[in-house]
N, CA, C and O atoms as a Tripos MOL2 file, in Angstrom:
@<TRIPOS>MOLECULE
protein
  268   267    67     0     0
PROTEIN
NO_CHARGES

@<TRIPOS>ATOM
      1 N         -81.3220  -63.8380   96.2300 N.3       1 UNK1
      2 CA        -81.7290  -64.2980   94.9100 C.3       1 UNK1
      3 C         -83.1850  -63.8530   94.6720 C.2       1 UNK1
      4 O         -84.0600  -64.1470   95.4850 O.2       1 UNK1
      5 N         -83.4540  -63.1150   93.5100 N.am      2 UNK2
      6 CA        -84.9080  -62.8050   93.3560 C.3       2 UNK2
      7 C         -85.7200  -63.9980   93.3770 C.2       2 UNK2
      8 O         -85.3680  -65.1690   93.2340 O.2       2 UNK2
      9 N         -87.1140  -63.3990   93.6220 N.am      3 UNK3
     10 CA        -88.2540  -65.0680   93.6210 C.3       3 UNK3
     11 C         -88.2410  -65.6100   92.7360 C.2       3 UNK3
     12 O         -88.5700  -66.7930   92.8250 O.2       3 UNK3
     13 N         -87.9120  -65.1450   91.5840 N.am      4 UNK4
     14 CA        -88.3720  -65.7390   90.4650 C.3       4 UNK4
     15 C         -87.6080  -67.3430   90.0550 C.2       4 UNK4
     16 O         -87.9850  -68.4980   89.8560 O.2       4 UNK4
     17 N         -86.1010  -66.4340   90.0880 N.am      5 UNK5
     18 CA        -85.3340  -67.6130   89.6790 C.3       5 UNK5
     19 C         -85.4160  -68.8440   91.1400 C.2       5 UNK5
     20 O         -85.3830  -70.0600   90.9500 O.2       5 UNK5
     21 N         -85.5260  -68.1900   92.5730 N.am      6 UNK6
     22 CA        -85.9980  -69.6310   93.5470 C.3       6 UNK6
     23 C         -86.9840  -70.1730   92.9620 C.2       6 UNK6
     24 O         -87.1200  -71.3870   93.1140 O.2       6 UNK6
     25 N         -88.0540  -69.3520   92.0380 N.am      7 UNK7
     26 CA        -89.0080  -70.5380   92.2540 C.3       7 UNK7
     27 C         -88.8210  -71.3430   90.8910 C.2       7 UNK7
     28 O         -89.5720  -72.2670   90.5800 O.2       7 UNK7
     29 N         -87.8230  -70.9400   90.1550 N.am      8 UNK8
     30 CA        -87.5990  -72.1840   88.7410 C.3       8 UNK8
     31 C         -86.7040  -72.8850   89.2520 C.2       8 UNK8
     32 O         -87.0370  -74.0150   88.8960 O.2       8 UNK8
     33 N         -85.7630  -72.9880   89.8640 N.am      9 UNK9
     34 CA        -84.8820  -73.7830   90.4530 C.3       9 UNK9
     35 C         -85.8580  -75.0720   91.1690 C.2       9 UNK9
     36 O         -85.8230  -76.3020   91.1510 O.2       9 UNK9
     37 N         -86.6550  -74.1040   91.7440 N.am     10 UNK10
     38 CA        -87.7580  -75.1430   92.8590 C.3      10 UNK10
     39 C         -88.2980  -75.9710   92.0490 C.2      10 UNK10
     40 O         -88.3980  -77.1180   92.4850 O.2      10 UNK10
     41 N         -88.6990  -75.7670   90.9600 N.am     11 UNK11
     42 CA        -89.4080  -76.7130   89.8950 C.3      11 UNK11
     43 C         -88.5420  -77.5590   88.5790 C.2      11 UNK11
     44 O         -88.9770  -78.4270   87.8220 O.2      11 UNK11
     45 N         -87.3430  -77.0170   88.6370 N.am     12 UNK12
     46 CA        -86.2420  -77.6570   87.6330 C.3      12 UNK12
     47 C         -85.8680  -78.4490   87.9530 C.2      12 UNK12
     48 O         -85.6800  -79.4000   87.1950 O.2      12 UNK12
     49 N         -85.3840  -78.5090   89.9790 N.am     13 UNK13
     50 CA        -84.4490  -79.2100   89.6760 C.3      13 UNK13
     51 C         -84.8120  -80.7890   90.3050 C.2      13 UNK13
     52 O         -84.2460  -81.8590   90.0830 O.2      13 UNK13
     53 N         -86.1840  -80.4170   91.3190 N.am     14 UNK14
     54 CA        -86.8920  -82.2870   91.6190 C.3      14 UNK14
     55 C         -87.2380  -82.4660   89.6960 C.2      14 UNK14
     56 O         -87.5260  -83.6630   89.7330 O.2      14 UNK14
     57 N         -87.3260  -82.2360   88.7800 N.am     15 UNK15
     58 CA        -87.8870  -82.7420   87.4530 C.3      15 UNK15
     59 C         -86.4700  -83.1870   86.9750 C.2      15 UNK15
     60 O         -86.5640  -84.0360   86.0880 O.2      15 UNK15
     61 N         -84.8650  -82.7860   87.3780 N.am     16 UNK16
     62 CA        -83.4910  -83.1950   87.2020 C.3      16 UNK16
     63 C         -83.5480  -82.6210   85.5360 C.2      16 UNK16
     64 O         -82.9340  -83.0220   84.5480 O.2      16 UNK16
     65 N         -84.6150  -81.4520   85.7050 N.am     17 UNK17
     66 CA        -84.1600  -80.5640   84.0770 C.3      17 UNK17
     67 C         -83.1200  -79.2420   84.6640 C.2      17 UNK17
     68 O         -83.4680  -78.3310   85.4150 O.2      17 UNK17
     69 N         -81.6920  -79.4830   84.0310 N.am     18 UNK18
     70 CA        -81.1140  -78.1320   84.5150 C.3      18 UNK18
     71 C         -81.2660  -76.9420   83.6180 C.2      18 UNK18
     72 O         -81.5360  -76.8170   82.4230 O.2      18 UNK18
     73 N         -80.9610  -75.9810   84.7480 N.am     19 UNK19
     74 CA        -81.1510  -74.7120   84.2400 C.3      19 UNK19
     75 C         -80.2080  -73.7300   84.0090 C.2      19 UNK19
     76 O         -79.5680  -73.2550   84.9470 O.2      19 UNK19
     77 N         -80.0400  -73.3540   82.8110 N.am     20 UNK20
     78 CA        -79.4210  -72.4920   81.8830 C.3      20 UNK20
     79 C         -79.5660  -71.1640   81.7470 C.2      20 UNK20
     80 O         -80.7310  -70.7690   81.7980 O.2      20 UNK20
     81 N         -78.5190  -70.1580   81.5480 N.am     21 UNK21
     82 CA        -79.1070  -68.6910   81.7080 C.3      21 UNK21
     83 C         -78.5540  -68.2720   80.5330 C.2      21 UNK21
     84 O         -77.9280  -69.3130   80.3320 O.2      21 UNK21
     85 N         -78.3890  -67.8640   79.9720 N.am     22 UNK22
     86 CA        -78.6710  -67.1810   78.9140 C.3      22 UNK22
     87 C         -77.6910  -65.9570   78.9750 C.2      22 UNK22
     88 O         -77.9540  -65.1810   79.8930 O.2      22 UNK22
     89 N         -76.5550  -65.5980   78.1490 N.am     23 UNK23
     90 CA        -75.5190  -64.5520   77.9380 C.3      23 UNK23
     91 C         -74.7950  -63.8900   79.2250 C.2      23 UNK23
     92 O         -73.9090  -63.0370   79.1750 O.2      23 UNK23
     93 N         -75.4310  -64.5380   80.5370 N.am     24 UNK24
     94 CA        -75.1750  -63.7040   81.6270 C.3      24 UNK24
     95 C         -74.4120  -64.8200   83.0500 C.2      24 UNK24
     96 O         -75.0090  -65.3080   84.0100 O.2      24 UNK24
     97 N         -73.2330  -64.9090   82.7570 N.am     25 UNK25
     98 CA        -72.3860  -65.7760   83.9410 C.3      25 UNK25
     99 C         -72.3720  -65.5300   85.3020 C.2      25 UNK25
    100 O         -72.0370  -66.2250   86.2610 O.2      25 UNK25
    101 N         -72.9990  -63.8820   85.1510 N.am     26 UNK26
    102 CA        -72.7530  -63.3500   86.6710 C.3      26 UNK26
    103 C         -74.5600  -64.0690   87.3600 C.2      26 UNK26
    104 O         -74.9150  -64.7900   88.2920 O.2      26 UNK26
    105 N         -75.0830  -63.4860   86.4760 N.am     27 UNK27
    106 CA        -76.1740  -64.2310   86.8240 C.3      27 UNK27
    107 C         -75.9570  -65.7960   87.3040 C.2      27 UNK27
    108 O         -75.9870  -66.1070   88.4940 O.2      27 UNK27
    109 N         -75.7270  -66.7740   86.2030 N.am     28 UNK28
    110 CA        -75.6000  -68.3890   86.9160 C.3      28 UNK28
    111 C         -74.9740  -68.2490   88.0960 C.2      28 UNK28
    112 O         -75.8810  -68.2100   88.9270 O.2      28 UNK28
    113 N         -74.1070  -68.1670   88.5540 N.am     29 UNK29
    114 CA        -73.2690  -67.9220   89.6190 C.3      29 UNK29
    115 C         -74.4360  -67.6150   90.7070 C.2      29 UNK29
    116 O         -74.8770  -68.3570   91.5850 O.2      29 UNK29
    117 N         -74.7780  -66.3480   90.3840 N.am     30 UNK30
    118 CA        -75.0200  -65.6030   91.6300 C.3      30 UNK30
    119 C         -76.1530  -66.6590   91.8570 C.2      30 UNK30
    120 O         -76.4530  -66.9290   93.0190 O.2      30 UNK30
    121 N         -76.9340  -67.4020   90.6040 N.am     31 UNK31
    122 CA        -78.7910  -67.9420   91.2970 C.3      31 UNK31
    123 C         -78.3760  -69.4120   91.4690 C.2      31 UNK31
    124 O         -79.2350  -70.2850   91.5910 O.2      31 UNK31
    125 N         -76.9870  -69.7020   91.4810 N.am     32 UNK32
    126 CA        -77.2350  -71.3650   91.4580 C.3      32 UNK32
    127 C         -77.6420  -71.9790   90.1800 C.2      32 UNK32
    128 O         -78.0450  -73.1350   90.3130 O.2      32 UNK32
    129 N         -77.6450  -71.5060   88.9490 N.am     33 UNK33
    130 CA        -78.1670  -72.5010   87.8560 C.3      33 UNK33
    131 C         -76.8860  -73.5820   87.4570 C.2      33 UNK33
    132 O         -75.7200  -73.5540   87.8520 O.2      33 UNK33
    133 N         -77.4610  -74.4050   86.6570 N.am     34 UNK34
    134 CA        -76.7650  -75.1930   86.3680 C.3      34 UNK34
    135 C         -76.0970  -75.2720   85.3740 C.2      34 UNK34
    136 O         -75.7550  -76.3920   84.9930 O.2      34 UNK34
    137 N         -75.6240  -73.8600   84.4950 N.am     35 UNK35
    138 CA        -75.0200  -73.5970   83.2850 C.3      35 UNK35
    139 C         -75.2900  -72.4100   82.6130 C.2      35 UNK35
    140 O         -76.3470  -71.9150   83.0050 O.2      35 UNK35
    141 N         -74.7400  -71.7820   81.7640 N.am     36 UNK36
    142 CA        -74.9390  -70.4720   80.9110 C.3      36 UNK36
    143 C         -74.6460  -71.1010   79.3380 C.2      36 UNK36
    144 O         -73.9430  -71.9940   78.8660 O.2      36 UNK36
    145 N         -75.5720  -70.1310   78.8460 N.am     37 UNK37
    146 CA        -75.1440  -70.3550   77.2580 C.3      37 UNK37
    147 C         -74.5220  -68.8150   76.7240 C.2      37 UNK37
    148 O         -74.8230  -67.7200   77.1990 O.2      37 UNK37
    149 N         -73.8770  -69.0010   75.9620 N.am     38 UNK38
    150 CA        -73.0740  -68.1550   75.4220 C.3      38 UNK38
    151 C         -72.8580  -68.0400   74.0070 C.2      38 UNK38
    152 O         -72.4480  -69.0440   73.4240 O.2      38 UNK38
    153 N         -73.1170  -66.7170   73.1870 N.am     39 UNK39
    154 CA        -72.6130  -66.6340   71.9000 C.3      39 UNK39
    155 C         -71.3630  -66.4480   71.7010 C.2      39 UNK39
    156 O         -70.4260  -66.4050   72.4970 O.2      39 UNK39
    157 N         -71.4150  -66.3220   70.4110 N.am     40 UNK40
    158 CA        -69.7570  -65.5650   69.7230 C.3      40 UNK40
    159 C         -69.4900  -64.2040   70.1470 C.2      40 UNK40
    160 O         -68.4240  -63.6300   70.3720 O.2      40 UNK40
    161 N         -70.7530  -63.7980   70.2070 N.am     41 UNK41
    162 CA        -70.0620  -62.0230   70.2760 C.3      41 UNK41
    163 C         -70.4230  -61.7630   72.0620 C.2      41 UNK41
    164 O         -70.8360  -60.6320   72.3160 O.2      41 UNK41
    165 N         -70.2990  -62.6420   73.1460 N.am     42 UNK42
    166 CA        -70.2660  -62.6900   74.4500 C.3      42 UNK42
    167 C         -68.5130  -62.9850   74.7950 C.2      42 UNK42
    168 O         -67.6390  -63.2190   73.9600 O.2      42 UNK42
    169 N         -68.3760  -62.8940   76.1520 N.am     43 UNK43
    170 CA        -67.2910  -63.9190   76.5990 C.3      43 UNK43
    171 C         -67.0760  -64.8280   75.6100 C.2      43 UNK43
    172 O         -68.0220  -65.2190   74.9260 O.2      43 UNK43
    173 N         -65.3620  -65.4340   75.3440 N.am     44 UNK44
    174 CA        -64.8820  -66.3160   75.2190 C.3      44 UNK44
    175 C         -64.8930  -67.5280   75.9900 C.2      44 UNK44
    176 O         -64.2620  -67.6130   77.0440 O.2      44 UNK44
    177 N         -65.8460  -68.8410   75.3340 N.am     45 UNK45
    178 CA        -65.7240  -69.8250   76.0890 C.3      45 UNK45
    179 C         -64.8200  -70.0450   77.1630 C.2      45 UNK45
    180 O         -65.2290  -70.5330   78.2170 O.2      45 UNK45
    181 N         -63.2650  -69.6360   76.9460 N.am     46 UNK46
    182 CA        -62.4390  -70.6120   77.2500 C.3      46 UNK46
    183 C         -62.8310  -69.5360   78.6210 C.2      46 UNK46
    184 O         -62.6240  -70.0480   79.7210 O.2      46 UNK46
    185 N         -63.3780  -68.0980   78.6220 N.am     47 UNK47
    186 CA        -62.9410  -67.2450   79.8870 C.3      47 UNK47
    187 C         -64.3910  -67.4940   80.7060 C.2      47 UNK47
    188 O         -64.5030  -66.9240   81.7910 O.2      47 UNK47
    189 N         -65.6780  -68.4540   80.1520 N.am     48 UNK48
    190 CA        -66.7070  -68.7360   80.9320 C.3      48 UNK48
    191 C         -66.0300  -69.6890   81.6680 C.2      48 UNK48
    192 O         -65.9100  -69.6070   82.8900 O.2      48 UNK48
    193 N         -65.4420  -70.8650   80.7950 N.am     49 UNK49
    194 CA        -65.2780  -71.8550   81.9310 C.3      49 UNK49
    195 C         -64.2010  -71.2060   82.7420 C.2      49 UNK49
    196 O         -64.7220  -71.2170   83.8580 O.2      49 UNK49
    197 N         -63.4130  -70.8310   82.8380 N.am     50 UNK50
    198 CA        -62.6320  -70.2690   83.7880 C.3      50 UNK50
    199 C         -63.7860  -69.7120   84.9710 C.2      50 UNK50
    200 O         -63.6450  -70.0710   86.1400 O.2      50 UNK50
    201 N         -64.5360  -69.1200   84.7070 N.am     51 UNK51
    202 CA        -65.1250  -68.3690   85.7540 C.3      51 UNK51
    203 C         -66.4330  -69.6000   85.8820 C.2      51 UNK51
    204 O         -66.5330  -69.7290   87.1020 O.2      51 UNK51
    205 N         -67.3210  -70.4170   85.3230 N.am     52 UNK52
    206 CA        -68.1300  -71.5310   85.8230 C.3      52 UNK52
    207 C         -67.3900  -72.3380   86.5340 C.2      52 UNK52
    208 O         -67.7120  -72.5070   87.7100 O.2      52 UNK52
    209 N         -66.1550  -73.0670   85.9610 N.am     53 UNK53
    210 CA        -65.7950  -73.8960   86.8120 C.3      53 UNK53
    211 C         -66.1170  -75.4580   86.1020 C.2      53 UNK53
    212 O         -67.0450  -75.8120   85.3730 O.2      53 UNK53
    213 N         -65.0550  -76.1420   86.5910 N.am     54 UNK54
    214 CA        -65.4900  -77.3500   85.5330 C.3      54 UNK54
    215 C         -67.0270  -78.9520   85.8450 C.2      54 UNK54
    216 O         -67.4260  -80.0190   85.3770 O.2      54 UNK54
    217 N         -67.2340  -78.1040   86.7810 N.am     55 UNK55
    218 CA        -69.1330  -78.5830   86.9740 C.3      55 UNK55
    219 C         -70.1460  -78.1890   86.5050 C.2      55 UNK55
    220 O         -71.0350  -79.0290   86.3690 O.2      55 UNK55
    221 N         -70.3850  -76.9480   86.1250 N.am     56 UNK56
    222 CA        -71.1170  -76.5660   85.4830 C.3      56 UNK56
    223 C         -71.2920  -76.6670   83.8970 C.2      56 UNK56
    224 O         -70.2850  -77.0180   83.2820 O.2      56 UNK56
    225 N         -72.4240  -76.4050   83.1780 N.am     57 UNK57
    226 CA        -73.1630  -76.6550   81.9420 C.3      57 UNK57
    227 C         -72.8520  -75.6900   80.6640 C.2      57 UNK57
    228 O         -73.8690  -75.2330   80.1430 O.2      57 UNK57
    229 N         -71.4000  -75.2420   79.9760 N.am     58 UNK58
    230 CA        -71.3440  -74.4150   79.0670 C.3      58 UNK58
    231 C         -72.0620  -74.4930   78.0590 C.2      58 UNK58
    232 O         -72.0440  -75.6870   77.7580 O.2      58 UNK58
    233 N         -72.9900  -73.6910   77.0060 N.am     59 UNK59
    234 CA        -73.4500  -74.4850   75.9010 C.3      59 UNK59
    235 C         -72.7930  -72.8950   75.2220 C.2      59 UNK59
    236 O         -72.7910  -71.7570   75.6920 O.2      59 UNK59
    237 N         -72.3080  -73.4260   74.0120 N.am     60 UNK60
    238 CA        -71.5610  -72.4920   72.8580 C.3      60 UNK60
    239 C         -72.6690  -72.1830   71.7620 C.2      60 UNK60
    240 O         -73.5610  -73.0320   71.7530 O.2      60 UNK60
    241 N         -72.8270  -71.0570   70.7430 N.am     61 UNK61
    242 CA        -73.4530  -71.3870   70.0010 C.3      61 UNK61
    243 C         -72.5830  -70.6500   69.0560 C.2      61 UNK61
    244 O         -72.3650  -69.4380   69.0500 O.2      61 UNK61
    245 N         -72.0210  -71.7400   68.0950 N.am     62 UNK62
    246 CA        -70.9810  -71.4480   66.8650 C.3      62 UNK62
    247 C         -71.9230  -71.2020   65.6720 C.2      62 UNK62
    248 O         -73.1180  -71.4950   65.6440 O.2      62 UNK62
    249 N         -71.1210  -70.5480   64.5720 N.am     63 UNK63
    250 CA        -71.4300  -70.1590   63.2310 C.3      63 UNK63
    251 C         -70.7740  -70.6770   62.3430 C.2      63 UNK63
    252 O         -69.6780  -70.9430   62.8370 O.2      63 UNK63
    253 N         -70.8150  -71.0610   61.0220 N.am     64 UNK64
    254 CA        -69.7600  -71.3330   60.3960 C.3      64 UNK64
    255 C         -70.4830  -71.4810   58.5830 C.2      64 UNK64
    256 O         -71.0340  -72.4740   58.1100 O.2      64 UNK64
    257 N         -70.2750  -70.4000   58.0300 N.am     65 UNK65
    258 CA        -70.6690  -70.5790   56.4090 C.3      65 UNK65
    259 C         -70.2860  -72.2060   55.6620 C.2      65 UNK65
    260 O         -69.1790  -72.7300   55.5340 O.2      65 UNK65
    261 N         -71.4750  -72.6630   55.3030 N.am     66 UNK66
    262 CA        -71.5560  -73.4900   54.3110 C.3      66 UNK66
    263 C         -70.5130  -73.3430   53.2620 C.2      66 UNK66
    264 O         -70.4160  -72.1530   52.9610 O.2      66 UNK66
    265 N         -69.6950  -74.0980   52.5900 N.am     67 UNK67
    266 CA        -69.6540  -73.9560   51.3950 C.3      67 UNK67
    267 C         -70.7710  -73.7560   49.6510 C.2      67 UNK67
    268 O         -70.2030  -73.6250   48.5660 O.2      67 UNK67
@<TRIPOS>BOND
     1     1     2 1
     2     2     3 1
     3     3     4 2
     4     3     5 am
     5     5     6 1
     6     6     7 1
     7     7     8 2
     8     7     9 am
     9     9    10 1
    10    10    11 1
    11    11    12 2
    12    11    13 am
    13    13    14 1
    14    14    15 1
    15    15    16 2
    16    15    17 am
    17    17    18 1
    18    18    19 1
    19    19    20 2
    20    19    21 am
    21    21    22 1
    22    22    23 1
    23    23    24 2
    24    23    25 am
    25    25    26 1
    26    26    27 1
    27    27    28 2
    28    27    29 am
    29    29    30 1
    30    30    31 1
    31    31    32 2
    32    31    33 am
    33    33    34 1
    34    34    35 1
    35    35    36 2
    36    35    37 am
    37    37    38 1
    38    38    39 1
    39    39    40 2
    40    39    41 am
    41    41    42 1
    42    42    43 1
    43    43    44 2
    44    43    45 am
    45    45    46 1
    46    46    47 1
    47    47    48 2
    48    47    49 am
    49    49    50 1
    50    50    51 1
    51    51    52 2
    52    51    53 am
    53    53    54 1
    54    54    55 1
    55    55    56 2
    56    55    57 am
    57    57    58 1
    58    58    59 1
    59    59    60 2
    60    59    61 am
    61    61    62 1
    62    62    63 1
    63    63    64 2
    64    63    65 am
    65    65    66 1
    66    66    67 1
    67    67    68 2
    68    67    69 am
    69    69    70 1
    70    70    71 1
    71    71    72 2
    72    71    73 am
    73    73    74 1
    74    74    75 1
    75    75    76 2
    76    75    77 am
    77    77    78 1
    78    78    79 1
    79    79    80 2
    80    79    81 am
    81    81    82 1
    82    82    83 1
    83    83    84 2
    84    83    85 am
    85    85    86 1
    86    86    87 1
    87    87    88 2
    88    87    89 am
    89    89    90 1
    90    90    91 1
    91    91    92 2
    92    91    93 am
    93    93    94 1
    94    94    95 1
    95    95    96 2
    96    95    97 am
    97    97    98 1
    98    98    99 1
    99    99   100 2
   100    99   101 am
   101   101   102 1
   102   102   103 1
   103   103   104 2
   104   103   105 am
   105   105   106 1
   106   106   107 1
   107   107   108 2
   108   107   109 am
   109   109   110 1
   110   110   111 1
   111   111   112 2
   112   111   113 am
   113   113   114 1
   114   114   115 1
   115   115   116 2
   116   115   117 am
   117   117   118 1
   118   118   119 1
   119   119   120 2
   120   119   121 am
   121   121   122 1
   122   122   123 1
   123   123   124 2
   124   123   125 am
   125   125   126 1
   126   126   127 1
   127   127   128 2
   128   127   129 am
   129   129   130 1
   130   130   131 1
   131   131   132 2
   132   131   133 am
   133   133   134 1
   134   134   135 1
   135   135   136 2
   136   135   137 am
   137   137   138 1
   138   138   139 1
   139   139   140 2
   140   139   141 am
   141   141   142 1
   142   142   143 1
   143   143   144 2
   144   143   145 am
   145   145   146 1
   146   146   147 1
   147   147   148 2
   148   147   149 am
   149   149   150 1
   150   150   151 1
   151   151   152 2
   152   151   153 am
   153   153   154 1
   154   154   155 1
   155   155   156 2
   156   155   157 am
   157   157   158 1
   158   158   159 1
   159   159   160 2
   160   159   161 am
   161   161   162 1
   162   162   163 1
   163   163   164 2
   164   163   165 am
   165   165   166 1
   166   166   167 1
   167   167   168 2
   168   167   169 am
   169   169   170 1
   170   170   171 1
   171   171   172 2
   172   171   173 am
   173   173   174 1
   174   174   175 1
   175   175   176 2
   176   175   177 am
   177   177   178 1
   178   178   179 1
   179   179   180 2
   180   179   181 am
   181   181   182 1
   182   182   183 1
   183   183   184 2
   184   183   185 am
   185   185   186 1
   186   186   187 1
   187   187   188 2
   188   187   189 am
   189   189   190 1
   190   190   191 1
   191   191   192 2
   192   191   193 am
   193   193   194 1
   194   194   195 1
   195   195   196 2
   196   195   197 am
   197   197   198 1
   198   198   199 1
   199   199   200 2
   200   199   201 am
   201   201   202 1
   202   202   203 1
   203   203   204 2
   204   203   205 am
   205   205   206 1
   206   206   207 1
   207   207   208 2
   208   207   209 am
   209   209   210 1
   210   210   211 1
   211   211   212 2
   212   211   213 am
   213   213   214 1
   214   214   215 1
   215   215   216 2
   216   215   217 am
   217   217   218 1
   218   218   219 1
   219   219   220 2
   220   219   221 am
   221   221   222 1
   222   222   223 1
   223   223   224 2
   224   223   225 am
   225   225   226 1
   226   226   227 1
   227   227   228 2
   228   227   229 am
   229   229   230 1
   230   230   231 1
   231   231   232 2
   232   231   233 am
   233   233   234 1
   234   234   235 1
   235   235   236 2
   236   235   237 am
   237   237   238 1
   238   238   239 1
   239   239   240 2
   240   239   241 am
   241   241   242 1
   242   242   243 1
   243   243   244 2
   244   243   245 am
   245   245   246 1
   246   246   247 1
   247   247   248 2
   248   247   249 am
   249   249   250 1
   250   250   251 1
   251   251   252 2
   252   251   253 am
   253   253   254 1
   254   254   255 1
   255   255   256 2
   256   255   257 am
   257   257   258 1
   258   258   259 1
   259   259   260 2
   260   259   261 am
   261   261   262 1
   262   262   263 1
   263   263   264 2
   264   263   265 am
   265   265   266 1
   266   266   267 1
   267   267   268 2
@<TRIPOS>SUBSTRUCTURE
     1 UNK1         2 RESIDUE 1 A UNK
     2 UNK2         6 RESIDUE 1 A UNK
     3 UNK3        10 RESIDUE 1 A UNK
     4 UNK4        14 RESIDUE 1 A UNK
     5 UNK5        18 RESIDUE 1 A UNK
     6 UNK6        22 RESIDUE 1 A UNK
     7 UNK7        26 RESIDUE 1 A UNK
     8 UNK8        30 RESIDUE 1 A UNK
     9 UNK9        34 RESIDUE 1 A UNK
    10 UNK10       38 RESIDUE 1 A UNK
    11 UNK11       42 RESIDUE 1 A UNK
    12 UNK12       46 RESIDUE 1 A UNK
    13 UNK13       50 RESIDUE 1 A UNK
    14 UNK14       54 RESIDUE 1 A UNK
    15 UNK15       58 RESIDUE 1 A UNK
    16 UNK16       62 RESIDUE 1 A UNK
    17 UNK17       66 RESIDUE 1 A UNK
    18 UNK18       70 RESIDUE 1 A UNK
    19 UNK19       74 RESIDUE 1 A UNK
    20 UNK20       78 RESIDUE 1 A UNK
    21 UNK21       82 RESIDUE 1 A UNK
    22 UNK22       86 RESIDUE 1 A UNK
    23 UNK23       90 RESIDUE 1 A UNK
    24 UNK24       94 RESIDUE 1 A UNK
    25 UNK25       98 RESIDUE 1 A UNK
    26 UNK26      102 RESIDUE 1 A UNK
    27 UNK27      106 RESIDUE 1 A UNK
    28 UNK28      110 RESIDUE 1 A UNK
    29 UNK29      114 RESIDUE 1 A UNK
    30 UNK30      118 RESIDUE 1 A UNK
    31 UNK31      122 RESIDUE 1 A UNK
    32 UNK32      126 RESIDUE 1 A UNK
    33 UNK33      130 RESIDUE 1 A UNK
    34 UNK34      134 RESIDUE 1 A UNK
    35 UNK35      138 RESIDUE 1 A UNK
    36 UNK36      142 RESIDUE 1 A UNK
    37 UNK37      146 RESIDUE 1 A UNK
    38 UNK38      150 RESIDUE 1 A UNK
    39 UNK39      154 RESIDUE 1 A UNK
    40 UNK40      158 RESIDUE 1 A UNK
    41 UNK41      162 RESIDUE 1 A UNK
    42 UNK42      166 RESIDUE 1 A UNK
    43 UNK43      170 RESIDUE 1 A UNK
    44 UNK44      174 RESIDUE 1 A UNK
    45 UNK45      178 RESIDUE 1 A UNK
    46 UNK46      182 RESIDUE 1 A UNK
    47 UNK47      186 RESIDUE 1 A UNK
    48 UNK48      190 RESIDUE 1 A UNK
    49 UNK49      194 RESIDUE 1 A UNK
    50 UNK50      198 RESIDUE 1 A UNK
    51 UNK51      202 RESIDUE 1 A UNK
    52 UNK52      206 RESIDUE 1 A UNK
    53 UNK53      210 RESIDUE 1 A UNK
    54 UNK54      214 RESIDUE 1 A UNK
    55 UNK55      218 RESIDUE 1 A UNK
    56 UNK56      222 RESIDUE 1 A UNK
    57 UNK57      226 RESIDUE 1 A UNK
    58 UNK58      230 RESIDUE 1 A UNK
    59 UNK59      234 RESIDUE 1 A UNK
    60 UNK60      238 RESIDUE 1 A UNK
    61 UNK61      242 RESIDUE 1 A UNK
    62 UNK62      246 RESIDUE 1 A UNK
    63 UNK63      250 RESIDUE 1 A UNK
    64 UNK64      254 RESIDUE 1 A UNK
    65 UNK65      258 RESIDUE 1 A UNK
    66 UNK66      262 RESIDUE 1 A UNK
    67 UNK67      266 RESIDUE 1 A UNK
């Protein structure tokens, strides 16, 4: 795991703030975070959680026109 992400983990997770990665599942996985966020035009939710697993932190970010 690069230093970087040991050393946010090191500081996230005694504060019990989890940590989220951003468009990239292979990433959470590989550093230990505690969730990925994901758009519309990424993976299909339903195929993150398949591959997170049902412990980990999905966050979606939907669209939807006003009337």
């Amino acid at each position: 795991m690069p230093p970087q992400r040991t050393q946010v983990l090191a500081v996230t997770r005694p504060a019990g703030v989890p940590l989220l990665i951003n468009d990239r599942v292979d990433v959470c996985l590989a550093s230990g975070a505690d969730g990925v966020h994901v758009g519309q035009s990424d993976l299909a939710a339903v195929d993150v959680r398949r591959l997170l697993g049902p412990d980990r932190i999905l966050g979606v970010s939907v669209r939807r026109r006003l009337p």
